[in-house]
C-alpha positions as CSV (number, residue, x, y, z in Angstrom):
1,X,0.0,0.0,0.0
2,X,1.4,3.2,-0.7
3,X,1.8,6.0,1.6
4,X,-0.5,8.4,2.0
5,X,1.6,10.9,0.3
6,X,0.9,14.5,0.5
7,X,-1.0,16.7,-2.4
8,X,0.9,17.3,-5.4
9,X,3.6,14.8,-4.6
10,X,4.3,13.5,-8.2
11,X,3.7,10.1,-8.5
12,X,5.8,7.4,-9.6
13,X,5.2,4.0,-11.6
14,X,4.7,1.6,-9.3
15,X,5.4,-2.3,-9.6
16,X,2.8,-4.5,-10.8
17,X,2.4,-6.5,-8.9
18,X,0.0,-9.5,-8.4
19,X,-3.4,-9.5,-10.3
20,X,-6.5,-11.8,-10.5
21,X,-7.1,-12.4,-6.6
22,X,-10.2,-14.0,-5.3
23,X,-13.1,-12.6,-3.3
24,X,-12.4,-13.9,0.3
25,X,-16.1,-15.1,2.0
26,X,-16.6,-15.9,5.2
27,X,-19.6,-16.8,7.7
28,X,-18.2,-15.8,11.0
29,X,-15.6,-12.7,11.1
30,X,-13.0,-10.9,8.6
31,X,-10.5,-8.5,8.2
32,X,-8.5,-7.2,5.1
33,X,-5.6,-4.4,5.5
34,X,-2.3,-4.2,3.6
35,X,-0.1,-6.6,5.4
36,X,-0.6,-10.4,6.3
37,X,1.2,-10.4,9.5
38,X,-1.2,-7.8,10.8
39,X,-4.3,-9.9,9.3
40,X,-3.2,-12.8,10.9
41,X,-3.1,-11.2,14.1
42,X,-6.0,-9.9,14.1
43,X,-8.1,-12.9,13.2
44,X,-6.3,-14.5,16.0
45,X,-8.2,-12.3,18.6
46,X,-11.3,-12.8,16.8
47,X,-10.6,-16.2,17.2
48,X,-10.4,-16.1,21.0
49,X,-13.1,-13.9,21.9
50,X,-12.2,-10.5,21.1
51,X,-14.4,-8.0,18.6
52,X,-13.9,-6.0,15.8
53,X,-12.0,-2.9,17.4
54,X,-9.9,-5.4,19.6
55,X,-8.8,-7.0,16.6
56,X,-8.4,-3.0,14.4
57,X,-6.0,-1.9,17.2
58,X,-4.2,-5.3,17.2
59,X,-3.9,-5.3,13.5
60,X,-2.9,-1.4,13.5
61,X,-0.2,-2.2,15.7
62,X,1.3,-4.5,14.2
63,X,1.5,-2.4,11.3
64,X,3.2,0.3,12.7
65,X,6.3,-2.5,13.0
66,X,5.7,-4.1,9.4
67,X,4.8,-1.0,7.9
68,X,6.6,2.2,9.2
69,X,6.9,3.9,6.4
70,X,3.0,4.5,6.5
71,X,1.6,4.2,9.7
72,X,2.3,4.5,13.5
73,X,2.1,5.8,16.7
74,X,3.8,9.0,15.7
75,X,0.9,9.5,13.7
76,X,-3.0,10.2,13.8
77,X,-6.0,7.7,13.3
78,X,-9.7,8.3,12.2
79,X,-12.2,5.5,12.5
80,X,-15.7,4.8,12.0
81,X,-17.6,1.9,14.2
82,X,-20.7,0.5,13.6
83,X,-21.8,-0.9,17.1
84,X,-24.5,-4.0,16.4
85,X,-26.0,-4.1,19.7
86,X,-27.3,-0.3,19.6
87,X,-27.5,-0.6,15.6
88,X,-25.9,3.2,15.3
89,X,-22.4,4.6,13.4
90,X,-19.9,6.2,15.4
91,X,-17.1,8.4,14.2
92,X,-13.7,9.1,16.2
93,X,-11.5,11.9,15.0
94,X,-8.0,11.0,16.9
95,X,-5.8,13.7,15.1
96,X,-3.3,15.5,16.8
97,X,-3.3,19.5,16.7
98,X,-0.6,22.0,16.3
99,X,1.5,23.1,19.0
100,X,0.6,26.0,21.2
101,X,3.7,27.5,19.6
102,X,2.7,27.5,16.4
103,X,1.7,30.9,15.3
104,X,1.7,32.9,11.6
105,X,3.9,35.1,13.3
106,X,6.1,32.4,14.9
107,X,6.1,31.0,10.7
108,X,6.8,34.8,9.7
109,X,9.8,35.5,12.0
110,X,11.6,31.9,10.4
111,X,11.2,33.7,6.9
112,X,8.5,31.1,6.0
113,X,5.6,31.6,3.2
114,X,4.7,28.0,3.5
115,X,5.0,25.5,5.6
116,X,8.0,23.1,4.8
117,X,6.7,19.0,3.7
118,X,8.9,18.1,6.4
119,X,11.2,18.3,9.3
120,X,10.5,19.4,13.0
121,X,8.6,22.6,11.8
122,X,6.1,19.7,9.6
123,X,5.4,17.7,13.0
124,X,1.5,18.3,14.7
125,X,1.3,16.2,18.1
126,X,0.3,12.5,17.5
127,X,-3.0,11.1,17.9
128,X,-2.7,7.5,17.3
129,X,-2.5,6.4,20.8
130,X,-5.0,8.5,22.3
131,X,-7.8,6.9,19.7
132,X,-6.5,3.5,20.7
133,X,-7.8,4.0,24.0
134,X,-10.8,5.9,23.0
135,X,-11.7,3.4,20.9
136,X,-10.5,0.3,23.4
137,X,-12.4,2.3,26.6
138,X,-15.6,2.7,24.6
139,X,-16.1,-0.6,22.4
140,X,-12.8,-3.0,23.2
141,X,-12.9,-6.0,25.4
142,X,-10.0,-6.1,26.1
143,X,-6.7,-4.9,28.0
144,X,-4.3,-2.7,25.2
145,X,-0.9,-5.0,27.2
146,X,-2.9,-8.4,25.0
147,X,-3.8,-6.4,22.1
148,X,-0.2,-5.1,21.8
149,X,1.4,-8.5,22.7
150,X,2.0,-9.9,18.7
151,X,3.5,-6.4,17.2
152,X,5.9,-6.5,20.7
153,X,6.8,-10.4,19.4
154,X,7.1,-9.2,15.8
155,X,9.2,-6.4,16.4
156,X,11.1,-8.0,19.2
157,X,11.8,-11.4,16.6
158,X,11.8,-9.5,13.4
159,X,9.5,-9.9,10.4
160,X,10.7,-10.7,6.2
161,X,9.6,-7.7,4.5
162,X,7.3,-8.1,1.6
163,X,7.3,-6.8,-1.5
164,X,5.7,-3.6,-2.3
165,X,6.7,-2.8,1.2
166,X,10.4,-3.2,0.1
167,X,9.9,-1.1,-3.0
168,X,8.9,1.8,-0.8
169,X,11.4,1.6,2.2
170,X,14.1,1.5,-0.5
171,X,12.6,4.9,-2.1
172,X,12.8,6.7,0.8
173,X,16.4,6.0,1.7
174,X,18.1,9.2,1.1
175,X,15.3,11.2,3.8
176,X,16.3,8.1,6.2
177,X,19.9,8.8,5.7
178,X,19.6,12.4,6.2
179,X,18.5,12.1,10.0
180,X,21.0,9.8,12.2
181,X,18.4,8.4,14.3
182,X,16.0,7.5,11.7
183,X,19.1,6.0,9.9
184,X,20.0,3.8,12.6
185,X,16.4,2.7,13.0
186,X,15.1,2.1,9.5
187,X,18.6,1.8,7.9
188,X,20.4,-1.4,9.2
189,X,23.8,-1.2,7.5
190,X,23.5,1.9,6.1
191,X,20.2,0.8,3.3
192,X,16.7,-0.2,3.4
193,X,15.9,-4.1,3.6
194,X,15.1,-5.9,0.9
195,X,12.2,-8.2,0.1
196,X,12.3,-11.4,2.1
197,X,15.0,-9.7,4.1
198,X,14.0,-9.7,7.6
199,X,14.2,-6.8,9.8
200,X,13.8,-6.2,13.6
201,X,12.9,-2.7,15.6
202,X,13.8,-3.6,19.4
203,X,13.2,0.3,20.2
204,X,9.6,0.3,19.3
205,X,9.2,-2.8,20.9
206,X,10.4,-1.4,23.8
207,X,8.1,1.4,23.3
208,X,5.2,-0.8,23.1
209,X,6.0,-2.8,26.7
210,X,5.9,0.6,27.7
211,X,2.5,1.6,26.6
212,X,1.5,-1.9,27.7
213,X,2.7,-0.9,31.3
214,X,1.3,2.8,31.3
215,X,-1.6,3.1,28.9
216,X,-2.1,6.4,26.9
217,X,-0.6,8.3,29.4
218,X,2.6,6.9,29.1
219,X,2.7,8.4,25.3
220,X,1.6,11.7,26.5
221,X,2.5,12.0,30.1
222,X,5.7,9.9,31.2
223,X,9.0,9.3,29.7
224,X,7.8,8.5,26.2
225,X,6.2,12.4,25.8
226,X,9.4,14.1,28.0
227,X,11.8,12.3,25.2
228,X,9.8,13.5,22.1
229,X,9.7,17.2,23.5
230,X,13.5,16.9,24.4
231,X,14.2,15.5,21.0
232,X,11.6,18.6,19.3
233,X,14.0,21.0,21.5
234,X,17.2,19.8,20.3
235,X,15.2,20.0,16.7
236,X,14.1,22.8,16.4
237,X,10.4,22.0,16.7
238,X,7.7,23.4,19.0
239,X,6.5,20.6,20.9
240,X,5.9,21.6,24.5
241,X,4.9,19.0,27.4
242,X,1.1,20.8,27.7
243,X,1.1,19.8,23.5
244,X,0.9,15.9,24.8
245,X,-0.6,16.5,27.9
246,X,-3.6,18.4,26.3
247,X,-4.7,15.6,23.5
248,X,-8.2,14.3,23.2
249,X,-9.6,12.8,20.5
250,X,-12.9,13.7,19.3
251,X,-16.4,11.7,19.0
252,X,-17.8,12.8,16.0
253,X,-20.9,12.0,14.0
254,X,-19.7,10.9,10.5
255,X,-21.5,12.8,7.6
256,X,-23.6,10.8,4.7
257,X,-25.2,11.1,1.1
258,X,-27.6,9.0,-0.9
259,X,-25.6,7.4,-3.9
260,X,-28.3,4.9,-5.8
261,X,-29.9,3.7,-3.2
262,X,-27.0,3.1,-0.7
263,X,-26.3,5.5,2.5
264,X,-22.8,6.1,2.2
265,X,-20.8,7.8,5.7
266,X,-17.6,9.8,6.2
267,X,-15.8,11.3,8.4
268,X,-16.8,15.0,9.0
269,X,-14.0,17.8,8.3
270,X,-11.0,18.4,8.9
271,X,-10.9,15.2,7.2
272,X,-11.6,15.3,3.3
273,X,-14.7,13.0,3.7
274,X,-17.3,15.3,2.0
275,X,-15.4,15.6,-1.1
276,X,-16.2,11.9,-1.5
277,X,-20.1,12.5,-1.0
278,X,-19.7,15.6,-3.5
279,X,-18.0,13.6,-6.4
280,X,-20.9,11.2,-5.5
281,X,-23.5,13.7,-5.9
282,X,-22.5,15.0,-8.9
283,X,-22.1,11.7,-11.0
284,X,-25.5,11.1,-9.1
285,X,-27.1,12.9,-11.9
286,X,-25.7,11.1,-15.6
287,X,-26.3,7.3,-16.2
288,X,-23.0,5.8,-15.7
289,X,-24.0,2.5,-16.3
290,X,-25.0,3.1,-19.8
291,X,-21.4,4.5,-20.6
292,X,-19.5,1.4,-18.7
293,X,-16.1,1.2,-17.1
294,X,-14.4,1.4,-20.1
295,X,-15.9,4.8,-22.3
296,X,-13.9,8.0,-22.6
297,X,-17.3,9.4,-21.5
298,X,-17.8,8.0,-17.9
299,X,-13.7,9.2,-17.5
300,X,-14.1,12.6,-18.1
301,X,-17.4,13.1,-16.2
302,X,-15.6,11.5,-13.1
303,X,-12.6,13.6,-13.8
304,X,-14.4,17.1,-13.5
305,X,-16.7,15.9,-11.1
306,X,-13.5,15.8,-9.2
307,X,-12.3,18.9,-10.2
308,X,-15.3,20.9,-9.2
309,X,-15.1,18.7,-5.4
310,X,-12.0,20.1,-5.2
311,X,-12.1,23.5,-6.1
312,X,-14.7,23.8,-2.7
313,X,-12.6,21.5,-0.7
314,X,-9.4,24.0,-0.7
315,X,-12.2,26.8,-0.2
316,X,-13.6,25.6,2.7
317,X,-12.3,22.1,4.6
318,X,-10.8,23.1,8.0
319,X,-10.8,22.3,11.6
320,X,-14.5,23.4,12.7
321,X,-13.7,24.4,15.7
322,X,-12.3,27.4,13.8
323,X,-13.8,27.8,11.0
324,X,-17.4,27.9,10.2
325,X,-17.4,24.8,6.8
326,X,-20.9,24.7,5.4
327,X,-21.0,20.4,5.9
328,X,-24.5,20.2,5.0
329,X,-24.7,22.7,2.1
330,X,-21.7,21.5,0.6
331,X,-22.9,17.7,0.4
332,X,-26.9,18.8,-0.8
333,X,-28.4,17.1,-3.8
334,X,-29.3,20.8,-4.6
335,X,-25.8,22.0,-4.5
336,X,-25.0,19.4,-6.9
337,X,-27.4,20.1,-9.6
338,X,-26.3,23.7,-9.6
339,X,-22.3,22.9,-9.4
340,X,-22.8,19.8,-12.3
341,X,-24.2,22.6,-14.7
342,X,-20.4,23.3,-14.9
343,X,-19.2,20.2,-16.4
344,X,-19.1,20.1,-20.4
345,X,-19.5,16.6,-21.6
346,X,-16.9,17.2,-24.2
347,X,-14.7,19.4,-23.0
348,X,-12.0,19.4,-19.8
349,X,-12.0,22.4,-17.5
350,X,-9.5,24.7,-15.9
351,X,-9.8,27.0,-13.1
352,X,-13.3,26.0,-11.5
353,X,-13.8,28.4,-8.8
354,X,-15.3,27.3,-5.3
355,X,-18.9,27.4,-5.1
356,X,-21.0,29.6,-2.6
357,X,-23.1,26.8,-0.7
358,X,-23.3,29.5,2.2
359,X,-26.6,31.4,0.1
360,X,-28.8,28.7,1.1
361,X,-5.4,10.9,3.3
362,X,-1.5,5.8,5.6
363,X,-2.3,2.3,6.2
364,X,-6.4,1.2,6.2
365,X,-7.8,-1.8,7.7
366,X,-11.5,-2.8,7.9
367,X,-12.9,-5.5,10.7
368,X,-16.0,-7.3,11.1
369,X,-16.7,-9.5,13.8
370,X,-19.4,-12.5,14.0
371,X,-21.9,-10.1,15.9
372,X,-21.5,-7.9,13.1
373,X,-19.9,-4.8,15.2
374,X,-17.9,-3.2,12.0
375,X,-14.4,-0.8,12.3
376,X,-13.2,1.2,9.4
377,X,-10.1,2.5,10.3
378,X,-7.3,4.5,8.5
379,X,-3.8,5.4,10.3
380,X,-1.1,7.5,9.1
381,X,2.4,9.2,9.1
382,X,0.9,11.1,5.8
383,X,4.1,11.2,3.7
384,X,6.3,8.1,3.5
385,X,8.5,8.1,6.8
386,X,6.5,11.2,7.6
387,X,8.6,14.1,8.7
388,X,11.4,11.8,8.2
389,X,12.8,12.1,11.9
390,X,12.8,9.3,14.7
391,X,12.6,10.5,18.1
392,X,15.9,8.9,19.9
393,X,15.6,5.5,20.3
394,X,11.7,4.9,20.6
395,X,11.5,3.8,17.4
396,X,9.0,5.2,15.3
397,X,9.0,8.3,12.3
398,X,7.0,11.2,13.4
399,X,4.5,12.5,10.9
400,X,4.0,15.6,9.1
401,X,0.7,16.4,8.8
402,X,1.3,19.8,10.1
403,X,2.8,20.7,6.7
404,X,-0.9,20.7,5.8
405,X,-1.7,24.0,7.3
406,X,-2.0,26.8,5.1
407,X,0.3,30.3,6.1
408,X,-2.4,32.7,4.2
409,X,-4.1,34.5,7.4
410,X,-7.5,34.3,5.3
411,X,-8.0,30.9,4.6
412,X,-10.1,28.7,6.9
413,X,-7.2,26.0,7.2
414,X,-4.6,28.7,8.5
415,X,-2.0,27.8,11.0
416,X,-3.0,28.5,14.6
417,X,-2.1,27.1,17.8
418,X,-3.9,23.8,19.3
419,X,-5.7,23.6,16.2
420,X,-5.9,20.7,13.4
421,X,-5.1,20.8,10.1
422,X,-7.0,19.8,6.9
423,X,-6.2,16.1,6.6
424,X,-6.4,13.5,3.5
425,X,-7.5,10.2,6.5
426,X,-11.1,9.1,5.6
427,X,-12.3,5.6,6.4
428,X,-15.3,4.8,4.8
429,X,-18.4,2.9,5.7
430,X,-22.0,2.2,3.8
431,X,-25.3,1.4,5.1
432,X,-28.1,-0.6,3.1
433,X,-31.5,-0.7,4.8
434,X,-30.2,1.3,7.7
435,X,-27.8,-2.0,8.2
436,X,-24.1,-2.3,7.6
437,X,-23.1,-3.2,4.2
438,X,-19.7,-2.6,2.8
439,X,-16.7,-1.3,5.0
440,X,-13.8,0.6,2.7
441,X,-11.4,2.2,2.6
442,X,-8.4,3.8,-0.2
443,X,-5.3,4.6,0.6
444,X,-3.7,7.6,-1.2
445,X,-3.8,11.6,-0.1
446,X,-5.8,12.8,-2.7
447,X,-6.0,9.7,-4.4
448,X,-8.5,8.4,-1.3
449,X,-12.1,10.5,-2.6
450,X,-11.1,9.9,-6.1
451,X,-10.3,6.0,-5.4
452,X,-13.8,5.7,-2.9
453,X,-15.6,6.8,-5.2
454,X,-14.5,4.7,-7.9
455,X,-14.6,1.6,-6.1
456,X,-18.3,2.5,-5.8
457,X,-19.2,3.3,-8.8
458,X,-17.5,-0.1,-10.4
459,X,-19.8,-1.4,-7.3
460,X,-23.1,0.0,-7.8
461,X,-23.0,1.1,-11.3
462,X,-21.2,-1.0,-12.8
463,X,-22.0,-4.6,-10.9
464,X,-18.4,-5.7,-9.9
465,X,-17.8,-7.8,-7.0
466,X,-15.6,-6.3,-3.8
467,X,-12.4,-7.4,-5.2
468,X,-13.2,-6.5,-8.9
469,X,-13.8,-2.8,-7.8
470,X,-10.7,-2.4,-6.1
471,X,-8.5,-4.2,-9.1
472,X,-9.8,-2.2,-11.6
473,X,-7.9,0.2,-13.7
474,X,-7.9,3.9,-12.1
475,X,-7.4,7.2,-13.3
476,X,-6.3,9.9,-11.0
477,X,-6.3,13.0,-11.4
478,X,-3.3,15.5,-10.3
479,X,-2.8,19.2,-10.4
480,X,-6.8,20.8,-8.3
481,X,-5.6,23.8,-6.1
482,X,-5.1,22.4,-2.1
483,X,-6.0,23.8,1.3
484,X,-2.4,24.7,1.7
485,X,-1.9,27.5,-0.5
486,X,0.5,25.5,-2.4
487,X,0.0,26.6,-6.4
488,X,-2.5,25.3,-8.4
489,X,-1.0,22.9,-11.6
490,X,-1.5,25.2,-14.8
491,X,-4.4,24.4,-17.3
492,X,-6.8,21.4,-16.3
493,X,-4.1,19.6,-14.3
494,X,-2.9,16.2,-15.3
495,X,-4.4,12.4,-15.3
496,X,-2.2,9.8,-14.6
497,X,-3.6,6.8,-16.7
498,X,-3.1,3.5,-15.2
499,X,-2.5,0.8,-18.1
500,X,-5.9,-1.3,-18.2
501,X,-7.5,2.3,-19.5
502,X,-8.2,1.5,-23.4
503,X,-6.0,3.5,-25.9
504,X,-8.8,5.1,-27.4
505,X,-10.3,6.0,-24.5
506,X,-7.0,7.7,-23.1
507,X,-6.6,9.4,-26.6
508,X,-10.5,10.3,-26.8
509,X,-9.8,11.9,-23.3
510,X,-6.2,14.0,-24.6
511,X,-9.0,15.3,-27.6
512,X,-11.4,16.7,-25.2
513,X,-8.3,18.6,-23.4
514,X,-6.8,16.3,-20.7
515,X,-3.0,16.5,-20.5
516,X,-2.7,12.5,-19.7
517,X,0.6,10.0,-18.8
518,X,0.6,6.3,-18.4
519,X,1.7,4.9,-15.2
520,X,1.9,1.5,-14.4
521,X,0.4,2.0,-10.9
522,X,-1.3,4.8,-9.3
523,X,-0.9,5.0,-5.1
524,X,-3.9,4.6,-3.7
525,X,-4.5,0.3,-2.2
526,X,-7.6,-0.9,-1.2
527,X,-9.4,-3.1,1.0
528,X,-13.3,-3.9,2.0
529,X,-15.5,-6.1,3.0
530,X,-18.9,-6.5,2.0
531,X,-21.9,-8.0,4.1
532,X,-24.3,-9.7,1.9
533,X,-27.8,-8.4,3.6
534,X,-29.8,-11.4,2.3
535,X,-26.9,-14.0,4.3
536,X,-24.9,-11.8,6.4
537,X,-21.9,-13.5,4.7
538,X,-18.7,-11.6,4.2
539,X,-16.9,-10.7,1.2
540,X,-13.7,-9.6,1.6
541,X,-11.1,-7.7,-1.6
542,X,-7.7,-6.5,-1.3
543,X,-6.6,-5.5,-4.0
544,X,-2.6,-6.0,-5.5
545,X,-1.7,-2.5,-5.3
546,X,-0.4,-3.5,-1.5
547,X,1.0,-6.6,0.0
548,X,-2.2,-7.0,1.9
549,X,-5.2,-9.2,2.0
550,X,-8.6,-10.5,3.4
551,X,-8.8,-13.0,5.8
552,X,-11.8,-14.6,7.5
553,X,-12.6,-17.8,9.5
């Protein structure tokens, strides 16, 4: 799975990989994310008795070990729960905020116009941990020392690295290599491990005993939070002791839209959730499944639906406890008949302005156990390595998902103390019948509402199965302005053209005035799993962008 690289990142080919999987099924309990190792250690507390968010945090551990180059507890963590025995959706928002020293003056006096991708100045505090407990305290059954036992083994023993994994690790060498501890963590003599190499990380194993002895607090209150602000000081950085000390993650209620026929839920902003809903609404109103998966026409519909989503989603997304963001406006089916009068059918787009609705992206798993309690969960570093830095010797790259605030003292996302920024983290979750029915997710910064929303589409327009939708050829399109202030890509952006996409169609789509590329891979893996509502039978598909699969018993 790639990382969830930040906006405007370009994108390189990725490998192949493998093709033609399977739908998993299973009568009893599931769960699908982009590492085996953490799959199998997940199903194993299904097995004995635990439920579907013991079995998310196990599995999200132990990819934090397998896969640090995308996830871990130096990072934030947004999940959706569907609880069976009350039959409602729950939404936790466990992402850090700024630091109380982070000020647009603060920024001004460094001789900063933007914020840099990475680096102390990129890190906001980490909320991985916190939502852990959150989510352990209020649905678990059982103690985080068990559910952290098998990443403690698998760090302590060591793990061969797979694959794509491998490919990715290796890419981000040089950042490694420019910070001594992260080099000495993720570097053993002096390079990244190959594939089938096996590599061992006895600091975060250490720092997991320690959260196994201490709890939450033990991140944010004891030794583990006085060495990350001692290593932030020797930094650079801003972290402060009250920056740990004042975390809380965030109940939310996640945000839905019709799309034929199925209630499909997000995660409310500062996540990018309702530009999912708004590509949604907007293809809402043409008859894909006339056009197919494979027409020039459906592509460049999808591609400035997307366009005009994000033209309002650098307008507006932000952290709503500073900034008013019109939610319900900006996901209306009325919205969207006024905003899809913009799209020409034959023609691409540049420059679509934000609308005015105020007149009227990582590692993803998915769980379901055998009472049917569901957890979509998505947990990130945001770029791969994150911020590039390891704290000392505790084992684990910091993110940078502060880079994401914007320096412009008008815009909604602006950098202010003890605030979040935008973020790209959206799990997904569908209802059908006001029961749960599939549980997503796609990995990818930006690539995450494009990629959702194509998974559904090939679901409910176009009749594929769960692991169909997620192996079919993408587009992606690069280049819509961002909530950072970072510059717009001139002219109508760029589409990066997985190979799958039929010639004429990609030459149908360079006539209508799409700069395109090939790529052999876009970023963006998938996983889900399906619950038939007339067996209650589980589908699982991971797809072979990542190393991952589904697994059920």
């Amino acid at each position: 799975m790639s990382a969830d690289s930040p906006p405007g990142t370009p994108r390189h080919v990725r490998r192949a990989g493998r093709v033609g999987r399977s739908v998993v099924h299973s009568g009893h309990g599931m769960v699908a994310t982009s590492q085996p190792l953490a799959v199998q250690a997940a199903i194993a507390v299904l097995r004995s008795g635990g439920n579907a968010v013991d079995a998310a945090i196990t599995a999200n551990a132990v990819l934090g070990v397998v896969e640090p180059m995308s996830c871990g507890v130096g990072g934030d963590l947004f999940a959706m729960v569907w609880e069976a025995r009350s039959g409602k959706l729950f939404g936790l928002n466990a992402s850090g905020r700024s630091p109380y020293r982070a000020t647009l003056d603060e920024m001004r006096g460094r001789g900063l116009t933007e914020l840099p991708i990475d680096g102390p100045l990129s890190w906001s505090v980490p909320g991985a941990v916190d939502g852990w407990e959150e989510l352990r305290a209020r649905f678990g059954s059982r103690p985080l020392a068990e559910l952290l036992e098998p990443a403690i083994a698998i760090a302590e023993e060591g793990f061969p690295v797979s694959e794509v994994i491998a490919g990715m690790w290796e890419a981000s060498g040089p950042a490694l290599a420019a910070h001594p501890d992260a080099a000495r963590t993720y570097l053993p003599g002096g390079r990244a491990p190959r594939t089938g190499e096996v590599f061992r990380n006895p600091d975060l194993a250490a720092t997991y005993r320690e959260l196994a002895r201490g709890g939450r607090d033990a991140f944010y209150r004891g030794r583990i939070a006085r060495d990350l602000v001692a290593f932030s000081q020797a930094s650079g950085g801003l972290l402060a002791p009250d920056d740990l000390a004042d975390t809380s993650a965030s109940w939310v209620d996640p945000v839905g839209s019709e799309y034929r026929g199925v209630s499909v839920w997000e995660m409310p902003p500062p996540s990018q959730g309702i530009t999912t809903l708004q590509i949604l609404n907007l293809l809402e109103g043409f008859d894909l499944r006339s056009l197919g998966p494979r027409s020039a026409d459906y592509w460049h519909l999808f591609v400035e639906a997307k366009k005009i989503a994000w033209a309002d989603r650098a307008r507006f997304i932000a952290d709503p406890s500073s900034a008013r963001v019109p939610v319900e406006e900006l996901i209306s089916k009325r919205y969207a008949a006024e905003r899809r009068k913009l799209i020409d059918p034959r023609r691409a787009r540049a420059g679509l302005p934000p609308g005015e609705p105020l007149r009227g992206d990582t590692v993803y798993l998915a769980a379901v156990d055998a009472e049917r309690n569901c957890v979509s969960l998505m947990q990130s570093i945001y770029q791969h390595f994150g911020s590039g830095m390891v704290p000392g010797r505790l084992g684990f790259a910091l993110q940078n998902r502060g880079s994401q605030f914007s320096l412009d003292p008008s815009h909604p996302n602006r950098l202010e103390p003890h605030k979040r920024p935008f973020h790209t983290i959206i799990p997904a979750l569908a209802t059908r019948g006001g029961k749960p029915w599939f549980v997503f997710g796609v990995m990818g910064a930006d690539m995450q509402p494009q990629g959702q929303a194509q998974v559904l589409v090939n679901v409910l327009d176009f009749g594929m199965n769960v692991q169909a939708a997620g192996e079919a050829p993408r587009i992606e399109h690069l280049g819509s302005p961002t909530p950072t202030g970072r510059p717009e890509a001139p002219g109508a952006g760029m589409l990066a053209v997985e190979q799958g996409i039929p010639q004429d169609v990609f030459a149908e789509l360079e006539r209508r005035g799409h700069a395109a590329a090939w790529v052999e891979r876009n970023g963006g893996g998938y996983q889900g799993i399906l619950i038939d509502p007339a067996t209650g039978a589980l589908q699982g598909g991971s797809e072979p962008r990542s190393d991952g699969c589904a697994a059920g018993y």
